[in-house]
One Martini backbone bead per residue (centre of mass of N, CA, C, O) as a GRO file, in nm:
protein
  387
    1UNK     BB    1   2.194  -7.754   3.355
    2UNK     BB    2   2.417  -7.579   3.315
    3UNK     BB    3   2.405  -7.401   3.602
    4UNK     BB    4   2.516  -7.685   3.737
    5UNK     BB    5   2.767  -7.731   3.592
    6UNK     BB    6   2.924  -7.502   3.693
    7UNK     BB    7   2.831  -7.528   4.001
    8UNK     BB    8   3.023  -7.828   4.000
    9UNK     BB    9   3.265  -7.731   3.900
   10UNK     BB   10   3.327  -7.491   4.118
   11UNK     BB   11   3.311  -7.703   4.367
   12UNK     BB   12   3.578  -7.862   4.265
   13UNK     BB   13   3.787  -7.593   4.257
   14UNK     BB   14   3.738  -7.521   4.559
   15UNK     BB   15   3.713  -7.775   4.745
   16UNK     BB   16   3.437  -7.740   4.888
   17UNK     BB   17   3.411  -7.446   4.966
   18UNK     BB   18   3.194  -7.256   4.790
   19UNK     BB   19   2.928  -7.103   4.870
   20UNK     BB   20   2.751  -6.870   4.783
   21UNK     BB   21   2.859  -6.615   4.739
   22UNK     BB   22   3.113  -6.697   4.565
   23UNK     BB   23   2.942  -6.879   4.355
   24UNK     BB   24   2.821  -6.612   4.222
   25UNK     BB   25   3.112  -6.488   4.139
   26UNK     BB   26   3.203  -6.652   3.973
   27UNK     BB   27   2.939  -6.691   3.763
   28UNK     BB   28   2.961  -6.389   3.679
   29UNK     BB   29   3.271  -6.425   3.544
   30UNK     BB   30   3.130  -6.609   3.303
   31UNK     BB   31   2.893  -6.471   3.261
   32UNK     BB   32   2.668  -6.541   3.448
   33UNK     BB   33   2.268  -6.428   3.535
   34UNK     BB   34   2.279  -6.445   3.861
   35UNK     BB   35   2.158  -6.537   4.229
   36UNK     BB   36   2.225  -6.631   4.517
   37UNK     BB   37   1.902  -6.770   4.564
   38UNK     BB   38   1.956  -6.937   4.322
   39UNK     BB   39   2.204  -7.082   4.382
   40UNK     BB   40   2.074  -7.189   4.693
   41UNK     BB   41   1.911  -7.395   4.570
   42UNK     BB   42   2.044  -7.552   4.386
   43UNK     BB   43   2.248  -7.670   4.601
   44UNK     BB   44   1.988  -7.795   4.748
   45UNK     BB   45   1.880  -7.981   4.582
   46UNK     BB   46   2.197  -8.122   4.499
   47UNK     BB   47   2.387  -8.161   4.772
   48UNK     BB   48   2.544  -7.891   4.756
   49UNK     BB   49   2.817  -7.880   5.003
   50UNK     BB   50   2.985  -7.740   5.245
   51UNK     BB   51   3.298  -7.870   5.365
   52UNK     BB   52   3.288  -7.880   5.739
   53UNK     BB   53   3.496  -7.935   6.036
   54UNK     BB   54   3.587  -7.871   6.316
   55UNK     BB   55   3.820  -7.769   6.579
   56UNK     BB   56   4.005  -7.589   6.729
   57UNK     BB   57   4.359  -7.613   6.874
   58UNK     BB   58   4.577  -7.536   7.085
   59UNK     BB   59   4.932  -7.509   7.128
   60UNK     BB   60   5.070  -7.265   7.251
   61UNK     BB   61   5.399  -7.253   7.392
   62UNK     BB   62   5.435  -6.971   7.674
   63UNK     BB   63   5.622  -7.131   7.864
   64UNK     BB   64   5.886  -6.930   7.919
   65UNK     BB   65   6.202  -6.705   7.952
   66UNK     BB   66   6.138  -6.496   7.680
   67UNK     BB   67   6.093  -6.223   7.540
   68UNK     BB   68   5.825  -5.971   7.483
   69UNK     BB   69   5.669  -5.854   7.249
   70UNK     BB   70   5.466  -5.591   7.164
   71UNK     BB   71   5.197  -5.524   7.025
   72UNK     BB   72   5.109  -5.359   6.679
   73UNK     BB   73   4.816  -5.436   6.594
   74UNK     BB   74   4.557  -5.481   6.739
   75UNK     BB   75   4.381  -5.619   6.531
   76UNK     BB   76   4.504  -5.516   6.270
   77UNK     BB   77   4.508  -5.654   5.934
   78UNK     BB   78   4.539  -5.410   5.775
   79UNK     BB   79   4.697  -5.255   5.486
   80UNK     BB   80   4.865  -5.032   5.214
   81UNK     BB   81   5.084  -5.277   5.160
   82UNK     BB   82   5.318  -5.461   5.090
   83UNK     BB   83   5.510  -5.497   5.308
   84UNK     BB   84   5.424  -5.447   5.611
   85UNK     BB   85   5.231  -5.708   5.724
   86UNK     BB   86   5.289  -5.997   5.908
   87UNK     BB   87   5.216  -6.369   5.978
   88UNK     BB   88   5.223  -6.648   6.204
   89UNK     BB   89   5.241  -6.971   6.258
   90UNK     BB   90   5.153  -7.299   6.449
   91UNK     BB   91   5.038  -7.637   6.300
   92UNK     BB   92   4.880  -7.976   6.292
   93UNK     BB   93   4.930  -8.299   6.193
   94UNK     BB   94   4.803  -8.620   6.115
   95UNK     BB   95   5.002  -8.916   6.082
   96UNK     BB   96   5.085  -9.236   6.098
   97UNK     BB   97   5.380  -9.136   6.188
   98UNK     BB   98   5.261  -8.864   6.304
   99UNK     BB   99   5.318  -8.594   6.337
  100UNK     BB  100   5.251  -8.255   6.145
  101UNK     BB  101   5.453  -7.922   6.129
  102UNK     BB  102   5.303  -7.609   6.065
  103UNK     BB  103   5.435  -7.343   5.918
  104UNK     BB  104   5.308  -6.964   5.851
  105UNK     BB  105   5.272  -6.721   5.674
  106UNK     BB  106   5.178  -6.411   5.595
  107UNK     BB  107   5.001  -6.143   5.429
  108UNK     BB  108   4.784  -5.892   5.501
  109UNK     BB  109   4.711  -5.722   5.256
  110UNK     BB  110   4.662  -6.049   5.037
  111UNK     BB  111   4.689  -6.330   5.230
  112UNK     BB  112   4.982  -6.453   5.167
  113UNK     BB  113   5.149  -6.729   5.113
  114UNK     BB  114   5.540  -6.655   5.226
  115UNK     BB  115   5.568  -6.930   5.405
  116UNK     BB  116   5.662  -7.260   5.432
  117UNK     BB  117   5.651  -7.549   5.689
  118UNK     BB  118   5.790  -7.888   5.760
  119UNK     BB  119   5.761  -8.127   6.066
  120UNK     BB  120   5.824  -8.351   6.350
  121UNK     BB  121   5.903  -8.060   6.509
  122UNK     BB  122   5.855  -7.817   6.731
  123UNK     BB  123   6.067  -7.608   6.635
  124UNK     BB  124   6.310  -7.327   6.547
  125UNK     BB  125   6.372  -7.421   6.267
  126UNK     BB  126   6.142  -7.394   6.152
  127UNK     BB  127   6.069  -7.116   6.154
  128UNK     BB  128   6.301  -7.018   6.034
  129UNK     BB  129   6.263  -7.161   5.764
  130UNK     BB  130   6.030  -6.997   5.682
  131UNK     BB  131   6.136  -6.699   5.722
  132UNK     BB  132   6.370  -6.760   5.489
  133UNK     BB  133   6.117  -6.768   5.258
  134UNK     BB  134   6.004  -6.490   5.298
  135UNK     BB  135   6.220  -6.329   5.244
  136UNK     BB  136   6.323  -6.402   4.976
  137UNK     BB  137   6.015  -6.380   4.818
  138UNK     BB  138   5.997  -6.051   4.931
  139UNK     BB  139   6.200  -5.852   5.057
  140UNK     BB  140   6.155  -5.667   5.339
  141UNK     BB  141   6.149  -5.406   5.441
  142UNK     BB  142   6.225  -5.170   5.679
  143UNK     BB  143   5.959  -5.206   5.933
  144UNK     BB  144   5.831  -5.475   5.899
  145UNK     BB  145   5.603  -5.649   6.042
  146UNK     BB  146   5.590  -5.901   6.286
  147UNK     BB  147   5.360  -6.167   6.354
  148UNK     BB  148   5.281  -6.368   6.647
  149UNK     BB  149   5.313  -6.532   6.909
  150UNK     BB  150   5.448  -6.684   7.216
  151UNK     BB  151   5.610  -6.870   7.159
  152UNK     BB  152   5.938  -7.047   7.189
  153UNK     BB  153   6.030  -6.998   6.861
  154UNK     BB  154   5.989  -6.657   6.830
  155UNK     BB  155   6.151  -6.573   7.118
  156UNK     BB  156   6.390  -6.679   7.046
  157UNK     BB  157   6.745  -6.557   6.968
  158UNK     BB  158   6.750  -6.622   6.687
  159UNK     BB  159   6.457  -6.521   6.567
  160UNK     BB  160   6.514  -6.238   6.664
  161UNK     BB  161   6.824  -6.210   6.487
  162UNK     BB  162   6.728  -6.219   6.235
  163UNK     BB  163   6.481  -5.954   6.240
  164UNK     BB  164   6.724  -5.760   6.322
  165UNK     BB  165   6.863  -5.789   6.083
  166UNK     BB  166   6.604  -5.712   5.864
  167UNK     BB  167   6.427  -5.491   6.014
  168UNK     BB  168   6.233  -5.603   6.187
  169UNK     BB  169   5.913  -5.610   6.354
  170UNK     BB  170   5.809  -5.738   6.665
  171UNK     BB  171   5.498  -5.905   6.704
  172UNK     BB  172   5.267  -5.987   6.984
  173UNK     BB  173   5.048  -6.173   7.155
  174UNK     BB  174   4.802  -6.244   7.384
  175UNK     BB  175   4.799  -6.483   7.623
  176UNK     BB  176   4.552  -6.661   7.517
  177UNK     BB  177   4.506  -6.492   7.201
  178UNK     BB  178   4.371  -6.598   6.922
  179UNK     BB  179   4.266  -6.297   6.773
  180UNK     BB  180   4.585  -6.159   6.751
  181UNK     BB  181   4.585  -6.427   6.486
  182UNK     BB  182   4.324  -6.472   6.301
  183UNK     BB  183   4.445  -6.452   6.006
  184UNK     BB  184   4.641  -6.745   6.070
  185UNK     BB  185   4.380  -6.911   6.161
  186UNK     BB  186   4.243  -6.929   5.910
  187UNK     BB  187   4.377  -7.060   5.711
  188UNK     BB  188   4.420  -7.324   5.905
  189UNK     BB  189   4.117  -7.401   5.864
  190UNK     BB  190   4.112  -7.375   5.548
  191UNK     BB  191   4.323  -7.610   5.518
  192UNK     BB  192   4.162  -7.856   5.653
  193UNK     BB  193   3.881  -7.818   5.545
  194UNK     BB  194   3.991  -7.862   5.243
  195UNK     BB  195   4.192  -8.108   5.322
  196UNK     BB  196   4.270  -8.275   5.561
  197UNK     BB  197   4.011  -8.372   5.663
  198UNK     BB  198   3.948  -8.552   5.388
  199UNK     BB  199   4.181  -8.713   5.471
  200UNK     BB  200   4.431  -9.011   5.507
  201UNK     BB  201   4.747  -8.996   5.672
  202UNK     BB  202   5.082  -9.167   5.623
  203UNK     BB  203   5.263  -8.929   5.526
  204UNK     BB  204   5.467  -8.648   5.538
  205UNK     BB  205   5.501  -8.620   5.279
  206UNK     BB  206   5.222  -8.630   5.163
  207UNK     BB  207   5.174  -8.353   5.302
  208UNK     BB  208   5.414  -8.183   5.163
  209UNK     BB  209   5.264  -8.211   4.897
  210UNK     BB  210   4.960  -8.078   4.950
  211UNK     BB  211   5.012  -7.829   5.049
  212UNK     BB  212   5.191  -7.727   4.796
  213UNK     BB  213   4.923  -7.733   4.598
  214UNK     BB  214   4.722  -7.560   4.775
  215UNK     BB  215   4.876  -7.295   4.789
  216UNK     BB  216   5.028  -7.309   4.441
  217UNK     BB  217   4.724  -7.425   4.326
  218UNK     BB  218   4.471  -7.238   4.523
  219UNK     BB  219   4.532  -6.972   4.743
  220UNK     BB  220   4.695  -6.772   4.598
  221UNK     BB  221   4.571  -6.832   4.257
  222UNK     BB  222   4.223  -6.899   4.348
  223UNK     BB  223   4.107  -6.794   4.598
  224UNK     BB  224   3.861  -6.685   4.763
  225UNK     BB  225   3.863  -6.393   4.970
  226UNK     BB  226   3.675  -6.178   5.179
  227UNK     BB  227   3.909  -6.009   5.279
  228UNK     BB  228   3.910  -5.933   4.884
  229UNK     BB  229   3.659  -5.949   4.743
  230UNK     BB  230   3.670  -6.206   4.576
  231UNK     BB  231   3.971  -6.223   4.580
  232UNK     BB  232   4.308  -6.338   4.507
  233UNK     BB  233   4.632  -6.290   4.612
  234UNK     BB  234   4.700  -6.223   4.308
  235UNK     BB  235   4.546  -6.055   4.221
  236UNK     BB  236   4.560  -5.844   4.474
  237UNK     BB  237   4.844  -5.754   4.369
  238UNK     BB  238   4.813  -5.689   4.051
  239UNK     BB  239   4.665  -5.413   4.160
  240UNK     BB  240   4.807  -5.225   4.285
  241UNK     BB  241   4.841  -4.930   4.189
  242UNK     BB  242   4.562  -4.924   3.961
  243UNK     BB  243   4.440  -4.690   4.076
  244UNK     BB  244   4.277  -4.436   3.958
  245UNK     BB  245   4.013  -4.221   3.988
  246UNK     BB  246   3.771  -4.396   3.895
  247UNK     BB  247   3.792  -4.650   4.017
  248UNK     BB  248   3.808  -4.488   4.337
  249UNK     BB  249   3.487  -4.355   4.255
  250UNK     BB  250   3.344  -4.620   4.303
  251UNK     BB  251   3.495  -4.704   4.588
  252UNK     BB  252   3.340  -4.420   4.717
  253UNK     BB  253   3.057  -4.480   4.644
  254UNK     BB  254   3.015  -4.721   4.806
  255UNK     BB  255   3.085  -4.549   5.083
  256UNK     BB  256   2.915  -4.314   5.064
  257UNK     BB  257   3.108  -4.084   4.903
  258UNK     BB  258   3.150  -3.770   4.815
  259UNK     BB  259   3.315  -3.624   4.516
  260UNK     BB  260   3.474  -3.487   4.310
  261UNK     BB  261   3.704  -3.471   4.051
  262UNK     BB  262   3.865  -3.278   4.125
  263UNK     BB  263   3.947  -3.310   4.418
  264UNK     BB  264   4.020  -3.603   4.334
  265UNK     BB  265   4.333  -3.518   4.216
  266UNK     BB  266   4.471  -3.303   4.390
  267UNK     BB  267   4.475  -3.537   4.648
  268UNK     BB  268   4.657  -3.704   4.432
  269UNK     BB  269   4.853  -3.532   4.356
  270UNK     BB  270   4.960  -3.479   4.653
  271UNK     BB  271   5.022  -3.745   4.755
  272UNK     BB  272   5.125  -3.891   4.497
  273UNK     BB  273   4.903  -4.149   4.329
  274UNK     BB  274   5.055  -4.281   4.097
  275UNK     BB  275   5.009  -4.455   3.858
  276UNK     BB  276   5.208  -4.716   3.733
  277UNK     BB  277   5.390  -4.747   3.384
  278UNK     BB  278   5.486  -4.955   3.267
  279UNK     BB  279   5.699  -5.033   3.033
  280UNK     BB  280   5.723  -5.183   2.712
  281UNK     BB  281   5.878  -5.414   2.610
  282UNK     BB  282   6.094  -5.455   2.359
  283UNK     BB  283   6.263  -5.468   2.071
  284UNK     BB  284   6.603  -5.449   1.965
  285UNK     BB  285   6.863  -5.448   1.741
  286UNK     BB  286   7.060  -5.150   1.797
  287UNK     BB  287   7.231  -5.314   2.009
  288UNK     BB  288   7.537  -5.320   1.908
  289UNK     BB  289   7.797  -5.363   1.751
  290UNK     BB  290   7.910  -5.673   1.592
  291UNK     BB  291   7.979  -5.561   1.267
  292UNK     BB  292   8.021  -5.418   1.022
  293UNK     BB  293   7.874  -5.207   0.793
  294UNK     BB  294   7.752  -5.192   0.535
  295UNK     BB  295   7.717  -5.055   0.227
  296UNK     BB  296   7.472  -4.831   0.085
  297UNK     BB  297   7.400  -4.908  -0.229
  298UNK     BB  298   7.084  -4.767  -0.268
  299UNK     BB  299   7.001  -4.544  -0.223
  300UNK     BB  300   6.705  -4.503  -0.243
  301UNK     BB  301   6.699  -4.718  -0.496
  302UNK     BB  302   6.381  -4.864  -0.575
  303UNK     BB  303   6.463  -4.944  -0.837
  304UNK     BB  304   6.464  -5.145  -1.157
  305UNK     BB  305   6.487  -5.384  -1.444
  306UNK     BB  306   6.510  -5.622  -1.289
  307UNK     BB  307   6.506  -5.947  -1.200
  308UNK     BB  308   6.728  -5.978  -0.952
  309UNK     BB  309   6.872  -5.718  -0.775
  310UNK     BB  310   6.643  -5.596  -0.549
  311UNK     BB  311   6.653  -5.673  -0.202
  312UNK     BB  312   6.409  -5.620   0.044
  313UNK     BB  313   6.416  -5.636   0.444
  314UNK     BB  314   6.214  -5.725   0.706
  315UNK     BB  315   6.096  -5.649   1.065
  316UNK     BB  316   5.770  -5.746   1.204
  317UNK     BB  317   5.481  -5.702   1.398
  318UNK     BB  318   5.229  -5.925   1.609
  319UNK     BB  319   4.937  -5.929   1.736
  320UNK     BB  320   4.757  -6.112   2.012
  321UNK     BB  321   4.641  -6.288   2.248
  322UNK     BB  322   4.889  -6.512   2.280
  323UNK     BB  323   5.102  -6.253   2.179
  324UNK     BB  324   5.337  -6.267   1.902
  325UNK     BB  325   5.498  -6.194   1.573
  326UNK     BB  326   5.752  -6.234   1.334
  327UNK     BB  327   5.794  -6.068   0.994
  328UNK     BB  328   6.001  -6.212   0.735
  329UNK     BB  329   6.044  -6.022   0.406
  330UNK     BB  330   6.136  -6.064   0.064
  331UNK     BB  331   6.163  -5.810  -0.213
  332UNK     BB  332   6.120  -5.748  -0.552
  333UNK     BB  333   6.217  -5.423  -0.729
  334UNK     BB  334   6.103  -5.471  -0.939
  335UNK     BB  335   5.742  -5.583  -0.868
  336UNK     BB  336   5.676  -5.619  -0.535
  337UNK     BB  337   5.738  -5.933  -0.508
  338UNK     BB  338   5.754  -6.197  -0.273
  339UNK     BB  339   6.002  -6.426  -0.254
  340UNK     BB  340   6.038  -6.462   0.092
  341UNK     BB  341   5.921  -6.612   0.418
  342UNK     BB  342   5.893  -6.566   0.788
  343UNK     BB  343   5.802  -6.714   1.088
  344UNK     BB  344   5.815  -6.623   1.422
  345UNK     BB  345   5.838  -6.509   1.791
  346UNK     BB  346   6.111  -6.421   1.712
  347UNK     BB  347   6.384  -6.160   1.599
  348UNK     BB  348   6.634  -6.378   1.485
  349UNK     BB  349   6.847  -6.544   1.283
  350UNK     BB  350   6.700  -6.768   1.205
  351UNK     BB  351   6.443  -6.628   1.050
  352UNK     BB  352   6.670  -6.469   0.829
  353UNK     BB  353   6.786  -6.744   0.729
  354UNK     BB  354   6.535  -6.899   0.633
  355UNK     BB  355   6.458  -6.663   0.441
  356UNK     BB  356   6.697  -6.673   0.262
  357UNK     BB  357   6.737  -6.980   0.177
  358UNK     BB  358   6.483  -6.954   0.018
  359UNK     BB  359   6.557  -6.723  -0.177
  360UNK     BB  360   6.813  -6.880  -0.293
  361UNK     BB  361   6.657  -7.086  -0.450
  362UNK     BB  362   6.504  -6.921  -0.671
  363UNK     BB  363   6.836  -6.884  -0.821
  364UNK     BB  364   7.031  -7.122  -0.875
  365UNK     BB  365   7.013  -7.137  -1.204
  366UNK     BB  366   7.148  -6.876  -1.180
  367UNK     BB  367   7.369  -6.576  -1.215
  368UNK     BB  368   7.220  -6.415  -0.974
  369UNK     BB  369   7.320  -6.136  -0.766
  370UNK     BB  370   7.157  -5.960  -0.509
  371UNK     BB  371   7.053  -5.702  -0.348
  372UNK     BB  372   7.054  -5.687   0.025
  373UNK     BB  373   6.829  -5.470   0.176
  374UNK     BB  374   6.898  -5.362   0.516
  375UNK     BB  375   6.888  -5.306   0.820
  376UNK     BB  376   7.079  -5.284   1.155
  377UNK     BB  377   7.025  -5.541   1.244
  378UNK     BB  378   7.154  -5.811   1.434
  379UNK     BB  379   7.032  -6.033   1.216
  380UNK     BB  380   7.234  -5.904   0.984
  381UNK     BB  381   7.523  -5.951   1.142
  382UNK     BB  382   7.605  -6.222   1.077
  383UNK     BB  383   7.857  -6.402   0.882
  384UNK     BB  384   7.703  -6.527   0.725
  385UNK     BB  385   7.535  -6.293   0.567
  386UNK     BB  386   7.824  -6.228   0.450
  387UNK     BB  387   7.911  -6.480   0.237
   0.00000   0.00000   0.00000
């Protein structure tokens, strides 16, 4: 009954896409131990059907009399990093309103959709408006190859114009061949077969708002895609270049290729294949001098004769899975005794003023004015904390 459950929850978020082979991996990542001949077995039993149906219809509109660019991909849709091959295309959706035209761009790399736009005409503005949504979103290097079909949009004057701004490489298909542009006529299988077709659309408006949820909230970054080995395009995108020696090893053993860990250090080493280690950003409290700093009285002297004469304080921070938080606390050199504390997200000027009037709390009745010393981080030069 429980892994029925997980795999009722795994068919309601995947929009009763995920057949066996994906349903036995989602369910694996969670930790349970199953077969995917389990998995088809309870799907069987419990009427959990994969829904899909209708077929596709050609629409593209390559009659007219504008240059064709030449193939460059000749159906080779894989990449060796982002930015490198995207490709585009345009299909309909019906609803009561009429006709709606979505353009969709995507990465060839991790099939990420990375522009699209709706219209009530297949014109040449659709297709600019994706292109511009892709570009501002990817900003893709000189050289990334731009693969469409023949359509008369991507071959208009200005759609070209665009392209060799950005010093885009333009590649088309092959007249009358919808395998040539495969990978994103398969994306609207799956974009129709998972959402349009479940449902009757009454307005144009309706359907740019689902597609928007469907893409952003769904085949981006959760969808599991066969071929990216049953990870989602954001997830495959965050492995980029995070592949060290080991797990290269692990990759080339699938592949039945045998290799030593010394050549294949050399073979990265040569290529200069070096997983890139984004160094983690700190904070810092001692950039920039804000005001005068105060004289050193304590000089290292933290003994004390008496209570309330020197006050010690300082800001330190703690991890956890949430997060992090930090924590400042002022100490009594005369007993090592904590005065006043607090915790917060931020190391900034509220944190060290809340600790600093608890602490000023506890002396209010007394006539005691203790040294309180502290490094010269920006949250105790603000005007107030010398006043």
């Amino acid at each position: 009954m429980i892994l029925l459950a997980h795999i009722r929850e795994q068919h309601r978020l995947s929009l009763g896409s995920y057949g066996r082979p994906r349903m036995t991996q989602g369910l694996k990542e969670q930790g349970l131990q199953v077969g995917q001949r389990r998995v088809a077995r309870i799907m069987r039993d419990n009427g959990i059907q994969v829904l899909r149906s209708r077929k596709f219809k050609r629409t593209t509109d390559s009659d007219h009399s504008f240059n064709i660019a030449r193939n460059l991909l000749s159906q080779n849709f894989s990449a060796a990093a982002p930015n490198q091959k995207c490709a585009g295309d345009i299909t309909y959706i019906w609803t009561r309103e009429g006709w709606a035209y979505l353009s969709g761009i995507i990465d060839l790399y991790s099939r990420r959709v990375i522009g699209w736009a709706i219209s009530n005409r297949m014109k040449q503005n659709l297709a600019l408006r994706t292109l511009d949504m892709a570009i501002a979103l990817r900003r893709p290097p000189p050289g990334c190859i731009h693969h469409t079909d023949r359509g008369a949009q991507y071959c208009a004057h200005e759609y070209q114009k665009r392209l060799r701004r950005h010093k885009l490489l333009p590649s088309m298909s092959g007249k009358g061949n919808c395998y040539d542009n495969s990978a994103v006529e398969s994306f609207f299988k799956s974009l129709k077969a998972e959402l349009i077709w479940r449902n009757t659309w009454q307005t144009r408006c309706d359907v740019e708002v689902a597609v928007f949820e469907y893409i952003n909230g769904f085949d981006n970054p959760r969808r599991r895609h066969s071929a990216l080995d049953g990870k989602s395009p954001l997830a495959f995108e965050s492995n980029h270049r995070c592949y060290g020696y080991r797990r290269l090893e692990a990759y080339i053993t699938r592949e039945s290729i045998s290799i030593s860990e010394k050549v294949g250090r050399c073979l990265m080493k040569q290529e200069t294949l070096i997983v890139p280690k984004p160094k983690r950003r700190r904070y810092s409290s001692y950039r920039g001098e804000i005001s005068p700093a105060p004289e050193n009285i304590i000089n290292r002297e933290f003994q004390a004769a008496a209570p309330n004469e020197k006050w010690l304080t300082d800001v330190t921070e703690f991890h956890f899975r949430a997060g992090k938080v930090n924590l400042s606390p002022i100490i009594d050199c005369f007993d090592g005794l904590v005065i006043s504390w607090t915790i917060g997200v931020r190391p900034d000027a509220d944190l060290v003023n809340t600790m600093l009037d608890a602490a000023v709390e506890t002396i209010a009745d007394s006539e005691a004015r203790p040294i309180v010393h502290s490094d010269r981080g920006g949250h105790y030069r603000w005007p107030g904390w010398n006043v």
